[in-house]
C-alpha positions in Angstrom: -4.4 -12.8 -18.8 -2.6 -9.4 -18.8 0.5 -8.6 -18.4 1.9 -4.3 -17.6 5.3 -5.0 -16.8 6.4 -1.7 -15.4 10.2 -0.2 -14.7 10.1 2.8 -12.2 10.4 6.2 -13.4 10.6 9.9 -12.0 7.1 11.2 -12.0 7.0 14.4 -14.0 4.5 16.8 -13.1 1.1 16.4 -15.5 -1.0 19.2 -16.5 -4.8 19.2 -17.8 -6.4 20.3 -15.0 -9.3 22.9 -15.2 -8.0 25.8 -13.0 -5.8 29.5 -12.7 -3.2 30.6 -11.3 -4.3 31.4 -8.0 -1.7 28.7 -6.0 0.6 26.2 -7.8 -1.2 22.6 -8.6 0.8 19.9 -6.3 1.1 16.9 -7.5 1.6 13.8 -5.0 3.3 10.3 -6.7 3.2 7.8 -4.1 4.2 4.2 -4.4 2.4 0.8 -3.4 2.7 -1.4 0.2 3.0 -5.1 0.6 1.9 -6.2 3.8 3.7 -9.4 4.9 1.8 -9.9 7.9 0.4 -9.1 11.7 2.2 -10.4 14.6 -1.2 -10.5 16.2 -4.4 -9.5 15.7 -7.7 -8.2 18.3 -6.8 -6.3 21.5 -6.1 -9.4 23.4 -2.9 -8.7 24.3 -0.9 -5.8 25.5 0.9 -4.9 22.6 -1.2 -6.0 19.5 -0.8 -5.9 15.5 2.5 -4.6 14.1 4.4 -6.4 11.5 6.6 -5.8 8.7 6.2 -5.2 4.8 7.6 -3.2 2.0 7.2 -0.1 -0.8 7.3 -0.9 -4.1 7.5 1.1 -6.9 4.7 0.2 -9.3 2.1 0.8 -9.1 1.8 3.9 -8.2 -1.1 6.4 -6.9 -1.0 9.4 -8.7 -3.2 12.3 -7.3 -2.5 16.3 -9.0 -4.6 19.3 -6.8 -5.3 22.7 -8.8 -7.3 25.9 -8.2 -10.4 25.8 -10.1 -13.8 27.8 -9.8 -15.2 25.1 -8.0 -15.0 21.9 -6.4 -14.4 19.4 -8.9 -13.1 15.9 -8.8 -12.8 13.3 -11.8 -10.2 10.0 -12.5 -8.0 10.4 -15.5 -9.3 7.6 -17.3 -6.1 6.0 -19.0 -4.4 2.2 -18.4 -3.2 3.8 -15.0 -6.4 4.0 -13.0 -7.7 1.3 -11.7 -11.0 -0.1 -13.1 -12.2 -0.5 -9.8 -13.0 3.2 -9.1 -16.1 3.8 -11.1 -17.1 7.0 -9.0 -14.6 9.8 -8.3 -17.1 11.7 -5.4 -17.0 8.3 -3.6 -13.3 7.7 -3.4 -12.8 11.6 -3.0 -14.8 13.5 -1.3 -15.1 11.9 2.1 -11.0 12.4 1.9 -12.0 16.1 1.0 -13.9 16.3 4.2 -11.5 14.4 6.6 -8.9 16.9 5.2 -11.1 20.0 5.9 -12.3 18.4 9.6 -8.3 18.2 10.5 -6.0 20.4 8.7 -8.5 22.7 7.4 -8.9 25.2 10.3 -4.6 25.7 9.9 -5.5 26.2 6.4 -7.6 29.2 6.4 -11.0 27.0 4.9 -13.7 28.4 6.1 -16.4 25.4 7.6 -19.0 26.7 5.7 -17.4 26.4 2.7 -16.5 22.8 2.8 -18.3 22.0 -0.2 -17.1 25.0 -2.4 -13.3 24.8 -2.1 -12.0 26.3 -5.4 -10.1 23.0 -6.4 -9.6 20.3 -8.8 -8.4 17.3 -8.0 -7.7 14.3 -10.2 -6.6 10.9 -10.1 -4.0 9.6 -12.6 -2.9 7.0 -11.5 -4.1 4.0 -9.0 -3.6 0.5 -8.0 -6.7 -2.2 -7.7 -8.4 -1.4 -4.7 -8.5 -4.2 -2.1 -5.7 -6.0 -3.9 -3.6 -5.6 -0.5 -1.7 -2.9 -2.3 -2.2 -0.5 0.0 -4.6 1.5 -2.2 -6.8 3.4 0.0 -3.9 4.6 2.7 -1.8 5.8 -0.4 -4.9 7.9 -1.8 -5.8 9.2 1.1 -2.3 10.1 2.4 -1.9 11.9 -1.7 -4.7 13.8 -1.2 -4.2 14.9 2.5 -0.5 16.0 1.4 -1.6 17.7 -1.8 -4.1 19.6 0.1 -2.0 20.3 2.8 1.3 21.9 -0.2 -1.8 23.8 -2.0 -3.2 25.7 1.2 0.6 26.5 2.0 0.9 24.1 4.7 3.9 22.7 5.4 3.9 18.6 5.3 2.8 17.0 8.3 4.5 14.0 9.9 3.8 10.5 9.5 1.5 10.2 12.6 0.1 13.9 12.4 -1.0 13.0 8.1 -2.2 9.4 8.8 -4.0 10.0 11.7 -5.5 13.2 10.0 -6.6 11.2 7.1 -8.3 8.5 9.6 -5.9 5.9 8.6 -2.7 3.5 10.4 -5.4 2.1 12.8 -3.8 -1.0 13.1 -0.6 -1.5 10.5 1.4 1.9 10.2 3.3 0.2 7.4 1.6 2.3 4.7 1.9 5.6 6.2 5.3 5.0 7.5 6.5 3.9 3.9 4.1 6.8 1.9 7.7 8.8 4.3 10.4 6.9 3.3 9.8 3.5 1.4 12.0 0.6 1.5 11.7 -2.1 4.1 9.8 -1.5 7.1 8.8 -3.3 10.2 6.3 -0.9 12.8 6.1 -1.6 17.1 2.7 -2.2 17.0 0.0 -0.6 19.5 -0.4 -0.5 23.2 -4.5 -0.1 23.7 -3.4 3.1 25.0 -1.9 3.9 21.6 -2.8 5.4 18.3 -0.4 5.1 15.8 2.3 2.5 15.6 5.8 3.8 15.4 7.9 2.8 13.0 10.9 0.1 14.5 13.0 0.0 11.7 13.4 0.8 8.1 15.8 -0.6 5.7 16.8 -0.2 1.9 15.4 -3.2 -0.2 17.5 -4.3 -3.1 16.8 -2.6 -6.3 18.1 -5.9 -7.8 15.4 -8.4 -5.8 12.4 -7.6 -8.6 8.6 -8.5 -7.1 6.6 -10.2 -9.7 2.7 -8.9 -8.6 -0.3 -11.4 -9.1 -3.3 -9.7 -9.2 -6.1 -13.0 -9.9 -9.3 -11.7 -10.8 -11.0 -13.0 -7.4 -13.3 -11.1 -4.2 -11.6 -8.5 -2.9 -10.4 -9.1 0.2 -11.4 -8.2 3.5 -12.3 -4.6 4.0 -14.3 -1.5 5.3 -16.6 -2.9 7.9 -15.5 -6.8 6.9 -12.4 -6.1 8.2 -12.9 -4.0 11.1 -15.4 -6.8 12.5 -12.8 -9.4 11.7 -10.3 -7.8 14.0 -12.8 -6.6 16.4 -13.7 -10.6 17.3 -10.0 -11.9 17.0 -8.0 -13.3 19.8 -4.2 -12.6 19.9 -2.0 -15.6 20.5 0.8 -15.0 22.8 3.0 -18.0 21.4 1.8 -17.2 17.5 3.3 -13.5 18.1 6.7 -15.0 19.6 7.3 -17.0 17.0 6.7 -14.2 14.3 9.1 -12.4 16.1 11.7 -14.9 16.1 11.1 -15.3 12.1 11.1 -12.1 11.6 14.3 -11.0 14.0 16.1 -13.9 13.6 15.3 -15.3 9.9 14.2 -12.3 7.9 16.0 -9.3 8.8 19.5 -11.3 9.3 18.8 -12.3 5.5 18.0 -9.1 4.4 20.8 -7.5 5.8 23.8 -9.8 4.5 21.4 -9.9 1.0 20.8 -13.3 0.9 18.3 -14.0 -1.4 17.3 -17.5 -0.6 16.9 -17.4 3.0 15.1 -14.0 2.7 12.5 -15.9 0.4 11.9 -18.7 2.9 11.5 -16.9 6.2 9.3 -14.6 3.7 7.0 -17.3 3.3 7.1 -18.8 6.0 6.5 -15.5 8.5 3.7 -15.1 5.8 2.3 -18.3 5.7 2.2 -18.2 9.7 0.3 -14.8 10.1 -1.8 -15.5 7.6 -3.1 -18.9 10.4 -4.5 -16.4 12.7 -7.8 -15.3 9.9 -8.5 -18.9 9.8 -12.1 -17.6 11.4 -13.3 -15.3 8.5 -10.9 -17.3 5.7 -9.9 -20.5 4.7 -7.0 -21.2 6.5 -4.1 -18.9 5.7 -4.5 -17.6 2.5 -7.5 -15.4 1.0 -9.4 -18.1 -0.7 -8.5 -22.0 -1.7 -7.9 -20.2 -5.5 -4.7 -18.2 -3.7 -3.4 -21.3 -2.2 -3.2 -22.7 -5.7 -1.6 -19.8 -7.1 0.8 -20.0 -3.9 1.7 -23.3 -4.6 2.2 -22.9 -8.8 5.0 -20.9 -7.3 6.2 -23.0 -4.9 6.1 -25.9 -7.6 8.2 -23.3 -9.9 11.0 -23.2 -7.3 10.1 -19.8 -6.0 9.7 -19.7 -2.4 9.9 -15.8 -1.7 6.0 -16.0 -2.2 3.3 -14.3 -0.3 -0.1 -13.1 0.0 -0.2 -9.3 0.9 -2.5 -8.6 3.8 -5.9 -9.6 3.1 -5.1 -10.4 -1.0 -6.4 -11.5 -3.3 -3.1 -9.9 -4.6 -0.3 -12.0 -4.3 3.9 -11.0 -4.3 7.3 -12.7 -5.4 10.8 -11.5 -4.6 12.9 -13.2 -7.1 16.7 -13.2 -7.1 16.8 -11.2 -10.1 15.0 -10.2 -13.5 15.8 -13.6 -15.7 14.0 -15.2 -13.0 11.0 -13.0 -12.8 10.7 -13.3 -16.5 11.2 -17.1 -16.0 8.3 -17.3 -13.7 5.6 -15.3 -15.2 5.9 -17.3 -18.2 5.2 -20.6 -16.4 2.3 -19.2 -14.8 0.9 -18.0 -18.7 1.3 -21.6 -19.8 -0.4 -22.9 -16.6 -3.7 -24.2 -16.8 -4.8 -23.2 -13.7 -9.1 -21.2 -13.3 -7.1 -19.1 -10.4 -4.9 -17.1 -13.3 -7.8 -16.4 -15.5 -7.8 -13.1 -16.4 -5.0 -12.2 -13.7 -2.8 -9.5 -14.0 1.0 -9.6 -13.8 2.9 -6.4 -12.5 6.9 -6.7 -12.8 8.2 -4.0 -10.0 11.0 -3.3 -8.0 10.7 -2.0 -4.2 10.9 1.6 -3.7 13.4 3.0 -1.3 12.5 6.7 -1.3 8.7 6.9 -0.4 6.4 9.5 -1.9 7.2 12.8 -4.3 5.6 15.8 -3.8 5.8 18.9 -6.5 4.5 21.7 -6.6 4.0 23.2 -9.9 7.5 22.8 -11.4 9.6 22.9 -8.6 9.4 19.8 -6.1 8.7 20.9 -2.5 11.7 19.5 -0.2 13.1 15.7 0.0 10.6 13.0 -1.4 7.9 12.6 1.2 
């Protein structure tokens, strides 16, 4: 069992890259996204998906863009990058290539020359990929902004950059919060629509921590998986109401007077209900049986701000403050329980601010 527990921290600017000094190396520091949940899934319905979740600090993707003599990509292998990206030309390129197909043209790329942009570009840091962290939208969004601030472009909007990148097909949570962070619930999308605005946004307290489970199960749902998943679901007009009404009612109201205990239960329990509606391609409302347990160890611990982001395995708790946090991952190291095997345990905070961008030594403008 592991353990990184992690404090947030201004991102310097890192350095190491092959290159000159043709432009000014960017560097993009973006944080992580829970996911609490749909309000409905397919394109049943007239409106379909939206939802709410949140930006937390750690982890973090870290992505730094220089001039080189050549196209290069490579992952700075330290603690910070996740083990799961073995290959930097898979997890970078194609992003190198949406880029070029959407913003390169404003940029000045030549087509033919796609291939042979002068750049480096690194990863330094990443979450677990398909952990329900939000990996892939915060890489791509990092590395569609960094390209953007190196070719002298100025930063596009939260619709313009995700839809650019090919991502906020269903959940704008992630793009929305790469912007500003904090608390965020989006419309969802008419089948007319694109991109989900964003309904509200709200500062999370810096004093809630968020213990993050990562158990060393499948990934979940994803790529193709995922897209067949939603392509065969049915929306459920009563299901979405009462989300809604937890969310509106329960959630929010909680959030805004800071009161931690019925925050945690309408959490859960707006959680626990969206989760109901993958009961086709997952066992009931969690990711695997394994989750439940880990779900319930919580539960049993007196903790019932639990969840399981989107698709998991990676599961979340917002605790009242940092005794308690330290108070629950203990338990769960003493628990005998095959789920926590091997799991990691992230100790966080939610971030309220939403990406940095700098270029060179001077940041570019207001966080994202």
């Amino acid at each position: 069992m592991t353990t990184a527990f992690t404090r947030p921290a201004q991102q310097a600017p890192l350095s190491g890259l092959p290159g000159d000094n043709t432009r000014p190396s960017v560097l993009v520091s973006a944080p992580s996204r829970l996911h609490f949940g749909l309000l409905s899934i397919g394109d049943s319905l007239p409106v379909n998906y939206g939802g709410a979740g949140l930006m937390l600090a750690q982890p973090q993707t870290v992505v730094e863009v220089a001039s080189s003599d050549r196209l290069q990509v490579d992952i700075r292998r330290t603690a910070g990058v996740s083990p799961l990206i073995l290959d930097p030309s898979s997890r970078l390129l194609p992003l190198v290539q949406t880029w070029h197909r959407s913003f390169g043209r404003a940029a000045g790329v030549e087509e033919a020359f796609v291939e042979e942009l002068p750049l480096s570009i690194c990863i330094h840091e990443s979450p677990p990929v398909h952990m329900g962290l939000g990996a892939g939208t915060q890489l791509a969004l990092s590395v569609g902004a960094a390209l953007c601030r190196h070719f002298g472009l100025e930063l596009p909007g939260p619709q313009e950059l995700a839809v650019g990148m090919g991502r906020g097909r269903r959940s704008a949570i992630g793009s929305h919060g790469f912007f500003r962070g904090g608390f965020m619930i989006d419309c969802g999308l008419a089948s007319s629509e694109r991109f989900s605005e964003l309904a509200m946004q709200l500062a999370f307290p810096d004093d809630w921590p968020v213990l993050l489970i990562l158990p060393q199960l499948p990934h979940g749902s994803h790529a193709e998986e995922e897209r067949t998943a939603f392509a065969d679901a049915t929306g459920v007009v009563e299901v979405r109401e009462c989300l809604e009404r937890i969310r509106n009612e329960l959630l929010v109201p909680a959030l805004l007077a800071r009161d931690h205990p019925g925050f945690a239960v309408a959490l859960h329990d707006y959680n626990t209900l969206s989760g109901r509606q993958y009961s086709a391609v997952q066992p009931g409302q969690f990711h695997s049986p394994a989750v439940g347990r880990i779900v319930a160890a919580v539960l049993e611990a007196g903790c019932p701000g639990v969840i399981q982001s989107s698709w998991g395995p990676g599961v979340a708790v917002i605790l009242p403050d940092h005794s308690a946090a330290v108070e629950l991952h203990a338990r769960l190291a003493c628990e005998s329980l095959p789920a926590l095997e091997g799991a990691g345990f992230i100790l966080t905070s939610a971030d309220n601010e939403g990406a940095r961008v700098v270029c060179g030594l001077t940041t570019t403008g207001q966080r994202g």
